[in-house]
DRENLUM-314323 format. One record per residue (C-alpha): residue number from 1; x, y, z; residue in three letters. Coordinates in nm, 3 decimals. Layout:
BEGIN
NUM | X | Y | Z | ALA
...
END
This chain:
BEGIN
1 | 0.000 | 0.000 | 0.000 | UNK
2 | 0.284 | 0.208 | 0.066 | UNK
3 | 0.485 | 0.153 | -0.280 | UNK
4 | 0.127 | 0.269 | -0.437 | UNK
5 | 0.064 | 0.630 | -0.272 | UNK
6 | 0.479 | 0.675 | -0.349 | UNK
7 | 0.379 | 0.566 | -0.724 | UNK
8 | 0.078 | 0.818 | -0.703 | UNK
9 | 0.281 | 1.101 | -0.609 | UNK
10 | 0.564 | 1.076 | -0.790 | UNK
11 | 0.506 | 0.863 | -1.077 | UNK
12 | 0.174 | 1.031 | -1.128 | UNK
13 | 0.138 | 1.359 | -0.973 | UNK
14 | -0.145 | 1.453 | -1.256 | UNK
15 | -0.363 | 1.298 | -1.030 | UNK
16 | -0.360 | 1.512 | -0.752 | UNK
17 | -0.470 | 1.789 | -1.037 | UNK
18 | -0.785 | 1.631 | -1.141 | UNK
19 | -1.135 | 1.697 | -1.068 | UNK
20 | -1.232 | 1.529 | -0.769 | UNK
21 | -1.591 | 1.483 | -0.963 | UNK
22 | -1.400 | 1.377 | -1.292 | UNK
23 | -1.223 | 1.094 | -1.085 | UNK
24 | -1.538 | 0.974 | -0.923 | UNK
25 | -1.729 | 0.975 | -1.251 | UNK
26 | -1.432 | 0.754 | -1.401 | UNK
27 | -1.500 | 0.537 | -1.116 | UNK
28 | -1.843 | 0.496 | -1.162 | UNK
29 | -1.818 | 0.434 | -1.513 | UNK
30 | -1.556 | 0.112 | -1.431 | UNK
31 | -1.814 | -0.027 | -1.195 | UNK
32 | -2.060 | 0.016 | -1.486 | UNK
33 | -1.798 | -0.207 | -1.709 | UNK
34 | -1.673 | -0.414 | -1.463 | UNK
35 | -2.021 | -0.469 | -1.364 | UNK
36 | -2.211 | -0.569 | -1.773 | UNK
37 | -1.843 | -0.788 | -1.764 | UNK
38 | -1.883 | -0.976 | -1.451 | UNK
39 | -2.266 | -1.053 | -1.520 | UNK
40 | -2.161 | -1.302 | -1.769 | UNK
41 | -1.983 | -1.557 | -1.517 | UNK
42 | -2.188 | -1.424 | -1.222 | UNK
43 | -2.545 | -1.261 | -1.272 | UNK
44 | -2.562 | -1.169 | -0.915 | UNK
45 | -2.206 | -1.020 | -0.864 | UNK
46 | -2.258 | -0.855 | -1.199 | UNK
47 | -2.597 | -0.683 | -1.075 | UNK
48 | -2.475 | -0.549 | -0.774 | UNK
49 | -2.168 | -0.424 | -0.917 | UNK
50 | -2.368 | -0.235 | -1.191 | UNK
51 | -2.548 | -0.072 | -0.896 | UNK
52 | -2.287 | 0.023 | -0.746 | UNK
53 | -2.177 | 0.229 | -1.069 | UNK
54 | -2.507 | 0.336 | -1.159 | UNK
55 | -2.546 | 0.484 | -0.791 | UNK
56 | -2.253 | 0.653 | -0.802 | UNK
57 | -2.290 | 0.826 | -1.131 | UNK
58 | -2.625 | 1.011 | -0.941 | UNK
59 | -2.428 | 1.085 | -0.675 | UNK
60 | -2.185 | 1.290 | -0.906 | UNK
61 | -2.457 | 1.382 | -1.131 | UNK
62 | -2.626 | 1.536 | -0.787 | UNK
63 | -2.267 | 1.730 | -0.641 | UNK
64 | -2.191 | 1.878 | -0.999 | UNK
65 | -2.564 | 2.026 | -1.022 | UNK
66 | -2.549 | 2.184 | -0.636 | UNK
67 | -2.223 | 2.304 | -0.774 | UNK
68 | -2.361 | 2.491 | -1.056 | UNK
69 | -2.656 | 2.602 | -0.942 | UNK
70 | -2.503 | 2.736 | -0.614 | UNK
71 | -2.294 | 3.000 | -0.878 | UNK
72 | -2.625 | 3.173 | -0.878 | UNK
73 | -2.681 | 3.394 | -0.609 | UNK
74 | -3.082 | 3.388 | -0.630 | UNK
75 | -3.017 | 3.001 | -0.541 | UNK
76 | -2.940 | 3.117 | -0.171 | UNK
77 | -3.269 | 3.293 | -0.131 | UNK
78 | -3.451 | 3.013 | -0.334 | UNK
79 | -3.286 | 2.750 | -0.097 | UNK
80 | -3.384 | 2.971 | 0.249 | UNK
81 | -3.741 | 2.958 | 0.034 | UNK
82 | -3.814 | 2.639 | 0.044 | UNK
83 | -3.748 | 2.515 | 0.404 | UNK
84 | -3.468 | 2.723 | 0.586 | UNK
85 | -3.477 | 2.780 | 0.926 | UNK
86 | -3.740 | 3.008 | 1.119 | UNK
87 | -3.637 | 3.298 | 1.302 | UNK
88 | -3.807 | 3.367 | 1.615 | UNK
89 | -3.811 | 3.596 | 1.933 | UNK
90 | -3.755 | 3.550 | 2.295 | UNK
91 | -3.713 | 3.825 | 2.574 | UNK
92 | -3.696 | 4.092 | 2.369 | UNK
93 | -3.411 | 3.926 | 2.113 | UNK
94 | -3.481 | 3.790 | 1.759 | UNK
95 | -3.299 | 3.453 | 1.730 | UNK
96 | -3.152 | 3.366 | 1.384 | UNK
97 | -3.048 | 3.054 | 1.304 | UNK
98 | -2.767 | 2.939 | 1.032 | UNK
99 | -2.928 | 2.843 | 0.673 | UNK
100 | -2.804 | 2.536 | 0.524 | UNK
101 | -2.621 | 2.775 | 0.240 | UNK
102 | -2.418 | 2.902 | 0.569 | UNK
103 | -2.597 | 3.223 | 0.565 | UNK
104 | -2.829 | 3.394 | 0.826 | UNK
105 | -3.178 | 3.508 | 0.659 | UNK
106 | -3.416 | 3.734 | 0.822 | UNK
107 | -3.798 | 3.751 | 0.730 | UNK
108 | -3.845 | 4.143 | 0.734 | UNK
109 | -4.106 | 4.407 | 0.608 | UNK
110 | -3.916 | 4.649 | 0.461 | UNK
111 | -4.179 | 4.955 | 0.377 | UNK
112 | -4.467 | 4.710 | 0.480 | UNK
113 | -4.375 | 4.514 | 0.178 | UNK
114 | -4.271 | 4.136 | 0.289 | UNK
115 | -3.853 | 4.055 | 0.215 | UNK
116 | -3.619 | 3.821 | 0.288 | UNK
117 | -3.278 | 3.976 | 0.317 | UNK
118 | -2.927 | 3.814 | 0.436 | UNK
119 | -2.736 | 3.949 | 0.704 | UNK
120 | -2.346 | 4.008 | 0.549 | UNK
121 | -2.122 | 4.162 | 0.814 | UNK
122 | -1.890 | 4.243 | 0.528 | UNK
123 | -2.142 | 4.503 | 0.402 | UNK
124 | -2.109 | 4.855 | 0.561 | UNK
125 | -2.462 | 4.942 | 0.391 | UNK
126 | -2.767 | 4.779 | 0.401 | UNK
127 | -2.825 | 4.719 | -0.001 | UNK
128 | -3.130 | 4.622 | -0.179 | UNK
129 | -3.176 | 4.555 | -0.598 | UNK
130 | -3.370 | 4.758 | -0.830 | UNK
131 | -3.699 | 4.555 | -0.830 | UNK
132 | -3.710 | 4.549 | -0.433 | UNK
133 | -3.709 | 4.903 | -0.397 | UNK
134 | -3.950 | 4.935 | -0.662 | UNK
135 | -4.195 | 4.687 | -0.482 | UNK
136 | -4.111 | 4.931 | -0.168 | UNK
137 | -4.166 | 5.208 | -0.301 | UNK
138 | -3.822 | 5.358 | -0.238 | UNK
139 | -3.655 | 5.603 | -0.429 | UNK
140 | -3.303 | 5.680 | -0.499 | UNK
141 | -3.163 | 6.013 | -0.351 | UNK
142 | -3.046 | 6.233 | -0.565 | UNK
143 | -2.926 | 6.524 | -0.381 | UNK
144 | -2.639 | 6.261 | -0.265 | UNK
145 | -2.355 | 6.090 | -0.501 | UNK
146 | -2.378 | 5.758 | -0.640 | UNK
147 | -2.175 | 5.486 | -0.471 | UNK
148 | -1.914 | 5.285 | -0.654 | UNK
149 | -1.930 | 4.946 | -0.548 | UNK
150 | -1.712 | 4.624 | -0.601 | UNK
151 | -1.930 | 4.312 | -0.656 | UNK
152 | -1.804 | 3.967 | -0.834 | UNK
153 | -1.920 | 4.109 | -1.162 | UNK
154 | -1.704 | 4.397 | -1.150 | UNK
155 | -1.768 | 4.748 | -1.021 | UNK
156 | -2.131 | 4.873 | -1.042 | UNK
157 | -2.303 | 5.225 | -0.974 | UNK
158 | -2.536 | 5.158 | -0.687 | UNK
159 | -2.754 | 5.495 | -0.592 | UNK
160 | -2.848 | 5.594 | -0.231 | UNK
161 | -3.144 | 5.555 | -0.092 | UNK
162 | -3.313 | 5.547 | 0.257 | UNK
163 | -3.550 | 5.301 | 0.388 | UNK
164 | -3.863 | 5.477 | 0.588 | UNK
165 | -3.903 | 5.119 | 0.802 | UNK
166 | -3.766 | 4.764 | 0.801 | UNK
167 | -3.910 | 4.563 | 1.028 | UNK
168 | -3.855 | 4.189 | 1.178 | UNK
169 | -3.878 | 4.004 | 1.498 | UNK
170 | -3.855 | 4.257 | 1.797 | UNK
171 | -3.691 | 4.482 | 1.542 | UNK
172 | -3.763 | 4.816 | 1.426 | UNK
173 | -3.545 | 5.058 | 1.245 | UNK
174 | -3.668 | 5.363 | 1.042 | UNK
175 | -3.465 | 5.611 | 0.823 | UNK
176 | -3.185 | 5.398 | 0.747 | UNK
177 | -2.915 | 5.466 | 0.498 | UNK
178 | -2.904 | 5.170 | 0.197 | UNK
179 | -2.785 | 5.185 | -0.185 | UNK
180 | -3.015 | 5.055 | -0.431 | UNK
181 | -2.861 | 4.798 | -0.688 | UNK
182 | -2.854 | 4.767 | -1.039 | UNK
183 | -3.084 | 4.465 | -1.166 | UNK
184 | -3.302 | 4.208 | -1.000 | UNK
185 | -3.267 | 3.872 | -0.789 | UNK
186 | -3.057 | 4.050 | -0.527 | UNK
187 | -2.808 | 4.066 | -0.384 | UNK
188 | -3.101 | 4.174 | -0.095 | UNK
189 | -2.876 | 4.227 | 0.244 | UNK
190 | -2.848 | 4.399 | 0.593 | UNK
191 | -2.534 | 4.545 | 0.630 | UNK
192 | -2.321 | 4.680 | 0.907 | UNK
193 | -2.501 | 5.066 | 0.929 | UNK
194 | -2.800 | 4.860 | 1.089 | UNK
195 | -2.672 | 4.631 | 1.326 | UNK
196 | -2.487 | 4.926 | 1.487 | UNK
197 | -2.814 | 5.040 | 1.589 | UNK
198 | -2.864 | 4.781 | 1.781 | UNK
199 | -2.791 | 4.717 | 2.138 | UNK
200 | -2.588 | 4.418 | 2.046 | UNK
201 | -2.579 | 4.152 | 1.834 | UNK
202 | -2.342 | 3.800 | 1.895 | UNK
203 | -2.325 | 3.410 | 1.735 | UNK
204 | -2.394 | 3.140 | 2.004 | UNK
205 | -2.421 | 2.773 | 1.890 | UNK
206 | -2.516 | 2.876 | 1.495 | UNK
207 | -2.754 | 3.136 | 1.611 | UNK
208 | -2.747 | 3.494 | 1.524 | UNK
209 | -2.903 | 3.719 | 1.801 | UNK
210 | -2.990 | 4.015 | 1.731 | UNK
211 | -3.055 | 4.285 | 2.074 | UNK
212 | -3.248 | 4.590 | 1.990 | UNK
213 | -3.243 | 4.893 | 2.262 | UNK
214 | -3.639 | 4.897 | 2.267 | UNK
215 | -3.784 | 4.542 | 2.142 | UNK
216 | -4.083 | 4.570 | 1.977 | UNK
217 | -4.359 | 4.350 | 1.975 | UNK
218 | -4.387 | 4.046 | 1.740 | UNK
219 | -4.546 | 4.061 | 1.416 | UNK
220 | -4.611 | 3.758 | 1.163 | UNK
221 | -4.415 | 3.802 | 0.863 | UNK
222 | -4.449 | 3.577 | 0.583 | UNK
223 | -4.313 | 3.647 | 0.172 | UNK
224 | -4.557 | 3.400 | 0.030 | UNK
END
């Protein structure tokens, strides 16, 4: 076993440069083989071999499509959508718990109009796209200079804006600075100008929790 993972790394150090799905697709498809080749001696062996191959072919068929689809950023919203976890409040603190995507997504009213935004701790401003502020009814400012900001498109023109109310949980913040976005699908997100309002805000276990100075009652909040 030894003499083999010396071969591998220096009489074939290619392999260390391949796809991981590449090599398991390769593998699957010499089950497959091995398995139509073995079924002529041994039905039975042959069968379960074949499974074997077939199986794993779905199971690389099933990583590279999370892997594509997770390029799009809409996917993280879409996944949150469909079954992330709830947020919910207790003693005055709205308790947010980690998404599978490893975000943390807030159910909010943002104008009155229903939202799902992430929180990104990397963002100094609270940002929202085009079609979100439309559906708000907020307007870009323009007594005030357009931002300039770096996304993973390039750099975009992003024009200021401020939101009258956004609302979630025990939380209420009015008037607060945010830059509207070119185009739809997001990127929708709370940035650092809000969660300085707050009294504090900390992780424990996976759970974001959020402090406000005055908590406000409880509304239901649903984007359905």
């Amino acid at each position: 076993m030894t003499q083999i993972y010396t071969w591998l790394e220096t009489g074939a150090p290619w392999l260390g440069q391949l796809s991981p799905l590449f090599v398991a697709t390769c593998g699957a498809l010499v089950l497959v083989i091995a398995g139509g080749v073995l079924a002529a001696r041994s039905p039975r062996t042959g069968g379960m071999v074949r499974l074997l191959g077939n199986g794993l072919m779905l199971a690389v068929f099933g990583l590279a499509v999370m892997r594509f689809v997770r390029m799009d950023p809409s996917f993280d919203a879409a996944l949150h959508a469909v079954g992330g976890p709830v947020q919910t409040v207790s003693g005055g603190e709205t308790r947010i718990p980690l998404s599978a995507d490893g975000h943390y997504w807030i159910t909010a009213k943002l104008n009155g109009t229903p939202l799902r935004l992430m929180v990104d701790t990397g963002a100094t401003v609270t940002a929202i796209s085009t079609d979100v502020a439309e559906a708000a009814g907020i307007e870009p400012d323009p007594l005030r200079p357009e931002a300039r900001v770096e996304t993973a498109n390039g750099t975009v023109t992003a024009a200021p804006a401020s939101i009258e109310t956004l609302r979630f949980g025990s939380i209420a913040a009015r008037d607060l600075d945010a830059i509207v976005m070119p185009g739809a699908d997001g990127p929708n997100v709370i940035g650092m100008n809000f969660l300085t309002r707050l009294k504090g805000w900390r992780v424990e276990d996976g759970v974001l929790i959020l402090t406000p100075h005055r908590p406000q009652p409880a509304e239901e909040t649903s984007t359905r």
